[in-house]
C-alpha positions in Angstrom: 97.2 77.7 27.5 97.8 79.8 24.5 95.8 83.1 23.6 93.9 81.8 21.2 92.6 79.4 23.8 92.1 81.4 26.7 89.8 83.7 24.3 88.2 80.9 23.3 87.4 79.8 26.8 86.6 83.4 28.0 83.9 83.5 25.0 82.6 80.4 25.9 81.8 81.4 29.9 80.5 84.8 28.7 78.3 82.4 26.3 76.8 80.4 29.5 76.7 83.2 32.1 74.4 84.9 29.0 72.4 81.4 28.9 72.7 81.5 32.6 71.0 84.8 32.8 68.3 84.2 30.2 67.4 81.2 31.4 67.0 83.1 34.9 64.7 85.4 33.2 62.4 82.8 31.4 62.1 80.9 34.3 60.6 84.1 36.6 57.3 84.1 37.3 54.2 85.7 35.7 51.9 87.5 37.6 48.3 88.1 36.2 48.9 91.8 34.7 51.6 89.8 32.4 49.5 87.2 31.5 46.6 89.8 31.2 49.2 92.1 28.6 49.7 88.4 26.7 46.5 88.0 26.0 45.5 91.5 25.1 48.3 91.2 22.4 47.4 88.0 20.9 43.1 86.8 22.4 41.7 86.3 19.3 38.1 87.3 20.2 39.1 90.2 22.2 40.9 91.4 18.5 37.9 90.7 16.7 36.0 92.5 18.9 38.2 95.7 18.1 37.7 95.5 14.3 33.9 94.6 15.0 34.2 98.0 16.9 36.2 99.8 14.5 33.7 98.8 11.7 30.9 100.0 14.0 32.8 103.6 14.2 32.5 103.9 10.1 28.5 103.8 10.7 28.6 107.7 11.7 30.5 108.7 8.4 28.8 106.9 6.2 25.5 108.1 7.4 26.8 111.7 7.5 27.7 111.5 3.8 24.2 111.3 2.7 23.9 115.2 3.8 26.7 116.5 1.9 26.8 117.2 -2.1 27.7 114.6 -4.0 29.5 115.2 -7.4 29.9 112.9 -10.3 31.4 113.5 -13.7 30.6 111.8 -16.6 31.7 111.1 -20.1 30.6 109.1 -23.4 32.3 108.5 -26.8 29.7 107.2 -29.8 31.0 106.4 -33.1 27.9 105.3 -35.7 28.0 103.9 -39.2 24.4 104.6 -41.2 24.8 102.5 -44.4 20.9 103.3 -45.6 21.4 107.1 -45.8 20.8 108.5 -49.3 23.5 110.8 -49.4 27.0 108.5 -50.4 29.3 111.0 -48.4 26.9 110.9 -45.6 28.7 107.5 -43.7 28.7 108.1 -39.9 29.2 110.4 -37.1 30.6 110.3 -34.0 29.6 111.9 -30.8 30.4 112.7 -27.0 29.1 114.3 -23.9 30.6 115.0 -21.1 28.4 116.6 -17.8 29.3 117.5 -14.7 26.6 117.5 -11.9 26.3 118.2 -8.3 23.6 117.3 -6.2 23.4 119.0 -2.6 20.5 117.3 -0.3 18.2 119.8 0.9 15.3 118.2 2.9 15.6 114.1 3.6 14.2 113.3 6.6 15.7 110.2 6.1 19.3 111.3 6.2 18.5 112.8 9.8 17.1 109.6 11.1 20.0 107.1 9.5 22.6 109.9 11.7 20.6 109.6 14.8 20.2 105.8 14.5 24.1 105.6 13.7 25.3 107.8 16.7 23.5 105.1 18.5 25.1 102.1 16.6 28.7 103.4 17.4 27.6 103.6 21.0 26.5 100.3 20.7 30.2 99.2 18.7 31.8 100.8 22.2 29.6 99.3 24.5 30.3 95.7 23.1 33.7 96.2 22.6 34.2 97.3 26.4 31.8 93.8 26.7 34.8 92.1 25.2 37.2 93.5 27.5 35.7 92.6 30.5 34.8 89.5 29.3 38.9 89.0 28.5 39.6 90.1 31.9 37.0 87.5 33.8 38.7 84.8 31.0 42.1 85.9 32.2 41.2 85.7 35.7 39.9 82.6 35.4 42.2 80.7 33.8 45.2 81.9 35.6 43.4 80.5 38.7 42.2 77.1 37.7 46.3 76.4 36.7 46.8 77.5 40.0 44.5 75.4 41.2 45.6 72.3 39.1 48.5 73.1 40.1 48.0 72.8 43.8 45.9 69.8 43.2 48.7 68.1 41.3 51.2 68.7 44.1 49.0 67.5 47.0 48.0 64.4 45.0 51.9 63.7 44.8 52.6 64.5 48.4 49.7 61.7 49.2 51.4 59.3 46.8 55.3 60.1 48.4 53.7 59.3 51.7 51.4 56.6 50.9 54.5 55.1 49.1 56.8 55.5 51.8 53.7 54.0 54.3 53.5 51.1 51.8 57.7 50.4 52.1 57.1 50.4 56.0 54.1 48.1 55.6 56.0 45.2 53.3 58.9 45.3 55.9 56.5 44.9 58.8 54.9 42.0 57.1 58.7 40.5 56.0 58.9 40.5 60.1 55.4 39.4 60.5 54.3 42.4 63.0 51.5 43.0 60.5 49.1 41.1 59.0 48.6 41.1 55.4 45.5 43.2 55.7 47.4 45.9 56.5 50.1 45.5 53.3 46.9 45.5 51.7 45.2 48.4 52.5 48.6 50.2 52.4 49.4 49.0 48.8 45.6 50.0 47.5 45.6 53.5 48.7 49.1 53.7 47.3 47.8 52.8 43.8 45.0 55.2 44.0 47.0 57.7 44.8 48.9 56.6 41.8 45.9 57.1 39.4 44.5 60.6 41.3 48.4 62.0 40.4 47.8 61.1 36.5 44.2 62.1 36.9 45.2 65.5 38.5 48.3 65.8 35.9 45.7 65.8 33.1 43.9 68.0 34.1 46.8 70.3 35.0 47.8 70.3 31.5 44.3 70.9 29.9 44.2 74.2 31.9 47.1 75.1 30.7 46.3 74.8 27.5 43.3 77.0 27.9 45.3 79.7 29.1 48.0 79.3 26.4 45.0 79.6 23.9 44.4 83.1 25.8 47.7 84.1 25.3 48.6 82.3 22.3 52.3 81.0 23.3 53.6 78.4 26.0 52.9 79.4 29.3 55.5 80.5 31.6 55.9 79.8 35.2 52.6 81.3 37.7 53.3 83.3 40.0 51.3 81.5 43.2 48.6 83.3 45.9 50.3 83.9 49.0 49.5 81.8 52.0 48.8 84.3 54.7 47.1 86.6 51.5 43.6 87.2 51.7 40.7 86.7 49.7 38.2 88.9 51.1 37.9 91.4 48.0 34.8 93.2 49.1 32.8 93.7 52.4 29.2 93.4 52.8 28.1 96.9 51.9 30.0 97.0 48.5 28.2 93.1 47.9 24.5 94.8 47.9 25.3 97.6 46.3 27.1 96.2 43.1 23.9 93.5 43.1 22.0 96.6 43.3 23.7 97.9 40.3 23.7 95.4 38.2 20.5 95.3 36.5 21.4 98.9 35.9 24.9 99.3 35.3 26.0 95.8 33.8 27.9 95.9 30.6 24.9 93.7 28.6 22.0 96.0 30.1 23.6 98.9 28.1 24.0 97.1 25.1 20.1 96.3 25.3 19.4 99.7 26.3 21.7 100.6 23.2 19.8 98.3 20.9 16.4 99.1 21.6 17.6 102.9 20.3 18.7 101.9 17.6 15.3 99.7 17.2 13.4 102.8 17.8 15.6 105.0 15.5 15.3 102.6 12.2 11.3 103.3 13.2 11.7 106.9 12.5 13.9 106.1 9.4 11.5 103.6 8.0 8.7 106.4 8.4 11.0 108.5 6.7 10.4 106.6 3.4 7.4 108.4 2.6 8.1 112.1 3.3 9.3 114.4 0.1 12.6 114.9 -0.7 14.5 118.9 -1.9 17.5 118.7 -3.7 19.8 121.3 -4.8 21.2 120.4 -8.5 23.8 122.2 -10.3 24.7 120.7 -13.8 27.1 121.5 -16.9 27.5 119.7 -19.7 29.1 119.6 -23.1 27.6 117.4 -26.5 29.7 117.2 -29.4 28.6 115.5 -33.1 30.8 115.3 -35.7 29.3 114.6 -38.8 32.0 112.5 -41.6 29.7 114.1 -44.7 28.7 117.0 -45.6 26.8 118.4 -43.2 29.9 118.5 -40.4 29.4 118.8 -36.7 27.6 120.3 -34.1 29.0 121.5 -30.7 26.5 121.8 -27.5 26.9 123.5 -24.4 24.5 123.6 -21.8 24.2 124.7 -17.8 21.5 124.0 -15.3 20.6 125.0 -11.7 18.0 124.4 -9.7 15.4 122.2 -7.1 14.2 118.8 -7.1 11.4 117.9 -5.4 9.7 114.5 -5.2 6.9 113.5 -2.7 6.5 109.5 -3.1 3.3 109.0 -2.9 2.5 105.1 -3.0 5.0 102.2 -3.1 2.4 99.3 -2.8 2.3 99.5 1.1 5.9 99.1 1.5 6.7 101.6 3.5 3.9 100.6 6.5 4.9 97.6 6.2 8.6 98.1 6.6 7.4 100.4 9.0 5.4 97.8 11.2 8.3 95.2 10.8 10.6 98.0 13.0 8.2 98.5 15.4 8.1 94.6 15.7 11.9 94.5 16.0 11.9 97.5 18.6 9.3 95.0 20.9 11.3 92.2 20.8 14.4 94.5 21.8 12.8 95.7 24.7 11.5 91.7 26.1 15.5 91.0 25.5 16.2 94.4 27.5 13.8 92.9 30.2 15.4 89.8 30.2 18.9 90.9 30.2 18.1 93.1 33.4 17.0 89.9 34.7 19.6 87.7 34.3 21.7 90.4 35.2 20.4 90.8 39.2 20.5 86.7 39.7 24.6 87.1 38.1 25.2 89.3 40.9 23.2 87.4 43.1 24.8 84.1 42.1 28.2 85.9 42.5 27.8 87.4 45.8 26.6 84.4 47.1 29.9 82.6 45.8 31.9 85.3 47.4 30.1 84.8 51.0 29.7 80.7 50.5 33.9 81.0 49.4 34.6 83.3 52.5 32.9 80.8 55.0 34.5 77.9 53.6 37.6 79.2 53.7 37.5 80.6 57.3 35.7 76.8 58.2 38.7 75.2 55.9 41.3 77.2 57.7 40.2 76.0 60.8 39.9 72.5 59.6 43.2 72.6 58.4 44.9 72.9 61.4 42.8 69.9 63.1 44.0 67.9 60.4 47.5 68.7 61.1 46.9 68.1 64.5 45.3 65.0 64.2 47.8 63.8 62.1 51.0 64.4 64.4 48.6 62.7 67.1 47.6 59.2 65.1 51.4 59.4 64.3 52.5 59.2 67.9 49.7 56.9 68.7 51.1 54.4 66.1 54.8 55.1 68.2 53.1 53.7 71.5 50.7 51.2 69.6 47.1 53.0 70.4 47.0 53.4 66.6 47.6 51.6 63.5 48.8 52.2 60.2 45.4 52.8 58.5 44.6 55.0 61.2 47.4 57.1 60.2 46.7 56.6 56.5 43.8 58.1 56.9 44.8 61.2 58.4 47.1 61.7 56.1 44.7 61.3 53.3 42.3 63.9 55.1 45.3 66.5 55.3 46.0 66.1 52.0 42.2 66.9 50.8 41.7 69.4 53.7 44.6 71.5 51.4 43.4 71.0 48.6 40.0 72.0 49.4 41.3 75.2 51.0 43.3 76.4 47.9 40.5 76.0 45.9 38.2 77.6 47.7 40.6 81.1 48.1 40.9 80.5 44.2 36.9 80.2 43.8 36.8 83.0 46.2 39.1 85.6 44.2 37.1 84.8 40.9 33.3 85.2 42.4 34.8 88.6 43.2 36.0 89.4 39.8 32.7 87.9 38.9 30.6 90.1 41.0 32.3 93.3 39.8 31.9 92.5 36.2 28.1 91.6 36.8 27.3 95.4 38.0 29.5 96.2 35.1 32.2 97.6 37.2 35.3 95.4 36.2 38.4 97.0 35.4 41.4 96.0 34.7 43.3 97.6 37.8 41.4 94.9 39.6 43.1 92.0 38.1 46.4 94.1 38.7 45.3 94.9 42.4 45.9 91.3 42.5 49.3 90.8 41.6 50.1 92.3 45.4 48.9 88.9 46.8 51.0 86.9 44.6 54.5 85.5 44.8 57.1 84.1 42.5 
């Protein structure tokens, strides 16, 4: 082999162990804080929800411009013709002006009230963006579960149809023999054909939860990381149960952005009442006029200067101001029946949620258990079709229960997990170490 070639085929192998490698990496498993730093980077509600909440953040500035001077300078440039005037050199002028003024609030109740009532609108801007983020994490959670799930699902329904097909291949050769009847080739090749349409069923709905989560993280999914075996589910005891239901119609997330919104209801009341209070400004002006005159009678040049207060009590609008008054003080009612509501619907959340964590926990313990009968009474229907006590339905149907018993149980340790995380986020005490707490029960 000449140089030239033995380059050539050095670059070459370099080239695939690189492939090699890369394709290594791609193929490694995502836990959930991967799939949770995905989505952060690309959910597009969760980034809408930060430019909601930076827009909410400008409320405060803009409301605390009102109290500071404002200074505008202004100019004109007037050039007139008078064709009827007597005189024949007389033909036209022209003037300008140019005036400075500054205008520093004094007394405006209403500035006060618009600052108070936007301190609590950025609050509110915070409160839903941290909304957002919890509500990310719970869709995270979620969706990383139900592929699991699918997942799971999908593999048990193929298991069932290898070993329903395999059941069906013993069956056609007993009947070939005649040691069956034809009842049994039967029942054998039906099962085998619904098993058939479960694994396209379950396959489908494999890839329509991945495509949620891809929507999450906007890209293809990679390879899950799956739950343990021996992991457990068991996120919170009893005591921390009651008290995060306790909590909840306190401490949830949507509570404080009620609580949030009926302040800034009852502020806009105090700012509507505001309307009809005098106003004290500070005024400070300096000007310049200039005429020049194109006949006879040339130009003039003016220069003025001005200081002082402007008061001005408004006295009657129509009614206006009561009735923009009464319309906030309608608004403010309404946000504290939502408040009432929220708190409501908060406590049966939690409730709802601890009950799925201690209905999960029992079905899981009962599934365990159930799980192991099944395995039993499979490897003892099996034997009993060696020595002719059982037949090949008999063993079908074991088989069939095994399948569903594991099925079953991953989905309830998955349901389990999420009614946790569901829990938490109901008493508003989500975070996202939780969903990272949970990549310790996870394995590539």
């Amino acid at each position: 082999m000449t140089p030239v070639r033995r380059r050539a085929c050095g670059a070459a192998l370099r080239g695939l162990v690189l492939l090699g490698a890369a394709a290594l990496a791609d193929a490694q498993a995502a836990r959930l804080g991967e799939v949770l730093d995905m989505a952060r980077a690309s959910d597009a509600p969760y980034a809408a929800a930060r430019a909601a909440a930076q827009g909410g953040r400008e409320r405060l500035p803009q409301a605390r411009a009102a109290i500071r001077p404002s200074i505008n300078l202004s100019y004109s440039l007037r050039r007139n013709r008078d064709g009827s005037s007597a005189f024949d050199d007389t033909l036209g002028y022209e003037a300008s002006s140019a005036a400075l003024t500054v205008v520093q609030p004094v007394f405006r109740l209403l500035n006060k009230a618009s600052i108070e009532q936007a301190e609590w609108q950025v609050q509110l801007a915070e409160q839903q963006l941290a909304f957002a983020e919890q509500d990310l994490l719970l869709r995270v959670a979620r969706g990383y579960f139900d592929v699991l799930q699918a997942q799971d699902e999908l593999a048990a329904a193929t298991a069932q149809k290898d070993a329903l097909a395999q059941q069906l291949a013993q069956a056609r050769r007993s009947l070939e023999v005649g040691t069956v009847p034809v009842t049994d080739f039967n029942e054998a090749q039906t099962r085998h054909d619904l098993a058939r349409a479960q694994e396209i069923a379950t396959r489908n709905e494999l890839e329509s939860k991945r495509r949620v989560l891809e929507r999450i993280i906007a890209r293809p999914l990679p390879p899950l990381a799956q739950l343990l075996p021996e992991a457990g589910v068991t996120l919170l005891d009893a005591e921390a149960q009651d008290a995060l239901v306790e909590a909840a119609p306190r401490d949830a997330l949507p509570v404080a952005i009620g609580r949030l919104a009926v302040d800034v209801a009852t502020a806009e009341i105090a700012r509507r009442e505001a309307g009809q209070h005098p106003t004290l400004d500070l005024f400070f002006t300096v000007g310049i006029n200039r005429n020049t005159n194109y006949g006879r009678f040339g130009g003039t040049d003016t220069r003025q200067a001005s200081i002082g207060l402007d008061l001005n009590f408004p006295v009657y609008q129509g009614g206006a101001v009561s009735s923009r008054t009464r319309e906030a003080i309608a608004d403010r009612l309404r946000a504290e029946e939502e408040l009432l509501n929220v708190q409501r619907q908060a406590r049966l959340d939690a409730q709802q949620a601890q009950l799925g964590v201690q209905s999960g926990r029992a079905l899981t313990e009962a599934l365990t258990q159930a799980l192991r009968s099944a395995e039993t009474q499979l490897r003892s229907t099996q034997r009993g079709l060696q020595v002719g006590v059982r037949t090949r339905v008999d063993v079908l149907n074991a088989e069939q229960q095994l399948f569903a018993t594991r099925r079953d149980l991953a989905a309830a340790r998955y349901r389990t997990l999420v009614a946790a995380l569901q829990l938490k986020a109901a008493a508003g005490a989500l975070r996202e170490t939780d969903l990272r707490a949970l990549d310790a029960l996870l394995q590539d």
